[in-house]
N, C-alpha and C positions, 0 to 999 in steps of 0.2 A: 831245140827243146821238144820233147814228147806231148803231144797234144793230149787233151784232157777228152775222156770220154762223152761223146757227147750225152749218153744218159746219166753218165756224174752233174755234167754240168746240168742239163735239165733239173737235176733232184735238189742242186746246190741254189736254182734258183728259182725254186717252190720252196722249199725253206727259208729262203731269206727274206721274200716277201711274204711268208707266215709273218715270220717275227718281225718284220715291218709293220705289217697290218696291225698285228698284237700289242705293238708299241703306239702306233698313232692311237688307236680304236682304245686299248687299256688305259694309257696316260690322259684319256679325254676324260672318259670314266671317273678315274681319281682324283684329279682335277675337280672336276662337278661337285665332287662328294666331300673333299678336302675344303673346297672354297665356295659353298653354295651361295650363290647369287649374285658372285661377283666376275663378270663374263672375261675383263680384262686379265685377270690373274689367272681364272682358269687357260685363257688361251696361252699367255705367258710358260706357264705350269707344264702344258701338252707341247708347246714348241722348243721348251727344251729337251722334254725327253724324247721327242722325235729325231731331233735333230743330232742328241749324244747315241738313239741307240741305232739312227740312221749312220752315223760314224762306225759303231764297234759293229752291225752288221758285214757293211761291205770288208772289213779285215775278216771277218768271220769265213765269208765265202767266196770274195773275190778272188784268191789266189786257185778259185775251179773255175770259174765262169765269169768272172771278172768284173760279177757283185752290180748288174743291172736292173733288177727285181722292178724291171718298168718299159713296157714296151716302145715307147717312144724311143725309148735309150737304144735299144735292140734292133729296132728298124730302122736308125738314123746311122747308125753302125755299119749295119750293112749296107746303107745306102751308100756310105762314104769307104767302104771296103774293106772294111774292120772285122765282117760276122760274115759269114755263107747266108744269102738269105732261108734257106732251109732251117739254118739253125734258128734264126731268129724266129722264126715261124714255129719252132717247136719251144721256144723259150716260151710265147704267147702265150699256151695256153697252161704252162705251171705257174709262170706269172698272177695270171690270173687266179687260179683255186688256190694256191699261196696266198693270197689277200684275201680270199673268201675266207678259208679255212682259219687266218690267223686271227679276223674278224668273228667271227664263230669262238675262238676261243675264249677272245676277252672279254666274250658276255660272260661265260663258262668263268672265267676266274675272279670274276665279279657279281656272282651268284644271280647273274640274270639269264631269261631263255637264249636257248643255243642260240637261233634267230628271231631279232626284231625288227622288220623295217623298217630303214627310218621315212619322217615325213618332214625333213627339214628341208626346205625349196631353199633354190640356192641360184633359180635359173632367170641371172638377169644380165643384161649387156655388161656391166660391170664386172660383175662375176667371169664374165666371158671373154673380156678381154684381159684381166687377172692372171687365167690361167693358161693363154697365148701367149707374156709375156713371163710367167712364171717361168715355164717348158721351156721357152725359147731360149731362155737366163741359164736354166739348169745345164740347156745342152751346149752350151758357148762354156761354160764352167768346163763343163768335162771335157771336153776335145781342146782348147785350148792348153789346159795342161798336159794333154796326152803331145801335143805341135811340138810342145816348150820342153818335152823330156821332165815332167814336175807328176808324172801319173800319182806317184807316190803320196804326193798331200792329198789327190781326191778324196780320199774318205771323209778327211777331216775339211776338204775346202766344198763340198758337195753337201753336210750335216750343216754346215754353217749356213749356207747359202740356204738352205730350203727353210733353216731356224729364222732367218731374218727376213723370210718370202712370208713367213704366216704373217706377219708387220709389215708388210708391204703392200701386199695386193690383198685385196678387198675378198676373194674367195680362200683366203690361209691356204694358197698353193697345192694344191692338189700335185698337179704337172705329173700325173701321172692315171692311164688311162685302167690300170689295174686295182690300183689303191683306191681310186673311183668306185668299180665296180663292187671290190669289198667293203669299203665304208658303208652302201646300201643295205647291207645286214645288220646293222647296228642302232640300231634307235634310241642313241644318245648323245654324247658333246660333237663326235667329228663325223656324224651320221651326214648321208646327204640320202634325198628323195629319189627313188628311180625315176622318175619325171622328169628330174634336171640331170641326172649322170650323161645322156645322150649330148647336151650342149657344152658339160664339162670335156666330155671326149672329142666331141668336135672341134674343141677350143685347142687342146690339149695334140691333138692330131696337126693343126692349121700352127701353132708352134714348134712343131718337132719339123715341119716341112720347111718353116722361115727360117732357123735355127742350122735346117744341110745349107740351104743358100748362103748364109752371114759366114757358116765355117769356111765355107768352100771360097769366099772371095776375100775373108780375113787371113784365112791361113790354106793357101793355094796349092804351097808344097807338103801338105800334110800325106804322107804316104799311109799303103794298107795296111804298113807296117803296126806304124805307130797309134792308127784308127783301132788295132787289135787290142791295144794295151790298154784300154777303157773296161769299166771305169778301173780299175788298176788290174795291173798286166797279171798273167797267170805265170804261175811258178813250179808248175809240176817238170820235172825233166831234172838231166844229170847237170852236177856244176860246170863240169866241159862245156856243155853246150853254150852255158851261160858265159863263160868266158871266152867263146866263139863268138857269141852275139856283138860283146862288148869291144872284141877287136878293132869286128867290122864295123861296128856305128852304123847309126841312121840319121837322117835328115841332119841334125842341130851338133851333131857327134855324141847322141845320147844312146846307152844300150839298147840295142834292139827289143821290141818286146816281140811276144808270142804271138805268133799271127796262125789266124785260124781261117785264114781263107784258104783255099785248095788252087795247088798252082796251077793244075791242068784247068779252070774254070772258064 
C-alpha cells in the first residue's frame, strides 16, 4: 500500500484533535448550561458526547494517520514499532495546537472569550493515579485489538472505553497529554488549572510507559506490522495491494495493515 504523506497525516491529526478538544471543551459547556447545578448529569451529558464524537472522529481521519490525536498514543507506537519515531515527533506538536485551537473554539461557539484560563485544581494523588491507570487502559485497548486483528472496532471500542473512564477514575480520564494541555484554555466544565496539567502529564506519561511493558509481555508476538494499524489502519493505496496484504497474513492470519515504519531503519 501507498504510504500516506506524512504532512497529510500531520494536518489529519491537528484536525482531529481540534474536533476533539471542541467536543470535550463544547459538550462541557452545554452540559453546564443545559443542567445547571447538577455536576452528575452534566458530567454524564459531556461523556457521552465525548465518547460518540471521540468514535465519528477516529473514522473521520484515521484511515490518514490512523486517528491518534494523543501523544502517548504516538510514542508508544513507536516505541513498539508501529510509527518512525520522527513521525511521532512531528505528530506532537499538531497534536497539541489541535487541542489548543479546538479549545479556542468552543469558547468562540459559546459566545465566550477566545481564551479563558481555567482555575479548576485538579492536582491530587488521586487525580494522579486516575490518570496512570486511565492511559494505561486506553493503551492495552488499542494495541490489544490491533495483536487480535479487531483494529476495526477501535473507534467504537476506544469512545467507549474513555465514555466509561470519566466514571471511573476520579480525574474523568484525561489520558491524554494534549487534550490536557488544551482543556487549560477554557475556563469552564472540563477546564483544568495549568498548575495541575504538569502532574496530569506526568501521570499520563508514567501510563503510557507501564502500558509498552503490559503490551510487550501480554502480547509478545505483536509485530511492527500490526503496531502500525493503530488506532485503525490506513487505507490510502491501490486494492491490489490490499489483496496482497491479505494473502500474506500476519501474526493471527489477519490482513496486513499499513506499516509506516522504514525498512532500511
Amino acid at each position: 500500500m501507498t504510504e500516506v504523506a506524512l504532512a497529510r497525516r500531520v494536518a489529519a491529526e491537528f484536525a482531529g484533535s481540534a474536533f476533539l478538544a471542541a467536543a470535550v471543551v463544547g459538550s462541557g459547556i452545554a452540559a453546564q448550561r443545559l443542567s445547571p447545578g447538577d455536576t452528575g448529569l452534566d458530567l454524564l451529558e459531556n461523556a457521552a458526547a465525548t465518547a460518540a464524537g471521540l468514535f465519528t472522529i477516529i473514522l473521520m481521519f484515521g484511515s490518514l494517520s490512523g486517528g491518534h490525536f494523543n501523544p502517548v498514543v504516538s510514542f508508544a507506537d513507536a516505541a513498539l514499532g508501529g510509527l518512525r519515531w520522527r513521525d511521532a515527533a512531528a505528530y506532537l506538536p499538531a497534536q497539541v495546537a489541535g487541542c489548543v485551537a479546538g479549545a479556542v473554539i468552543a469558547n468562540l461557539m459559546f459566545a465566550l472569550p477566545a481564551v479563558s484560563i481555567s482555575a479548576k485544581d485538579r492536582a491530587t494523588p488521586a487525580h494522579f493515579l486516575s490518570e496512570v491507570i486511565a492511559t494505561l487502559g486506553l493503551l492495552v485497548v488499542i494495541f490489544a485489538l490491533a495483536r487480535t486483528g479487531r483494529s476495526r472496532s477501535a473507534p467504537a471500542a476506544v469512545g467507549a472505553y474513555i465514555g466509561a473512564a470519566y466514571f471511573f477514575t476520579s480525574s474523568t480520564s484525561f489520558a491524554n497529554p494534549a487534550i490536557t494541555v488544551g482543556r487549560m484554555f477554557s475556563g469552564t466544565f472540563a477546564g483544568i488549572a495549568p498548575s495541575s496539567a504538569p502532574a496530569f502529564i506526568a501521570a499520563q506519561t508514567v501510563g503510557g510507559g507501564l502500558a509498552v511493558a503490559v503490551i510487550r509481555a501480554l502480547y509478545p508476538r505483536l509485530t511492527p506490522a500490526q503496531a502500525a494499524g493503530i488506532v485503525v489502519p490506513q487505507t490510502q493505496g491501490s486494492q491490489a495491494a490490499v489483496g496482497d496484504g491479505e494473502a500474506a497474513g500476519v501474526g493471527d492470519g489477519q490482513p496486513a495493515a499499513v506499516s509506516r515504519q522504514n525498512p532500511a531503519r
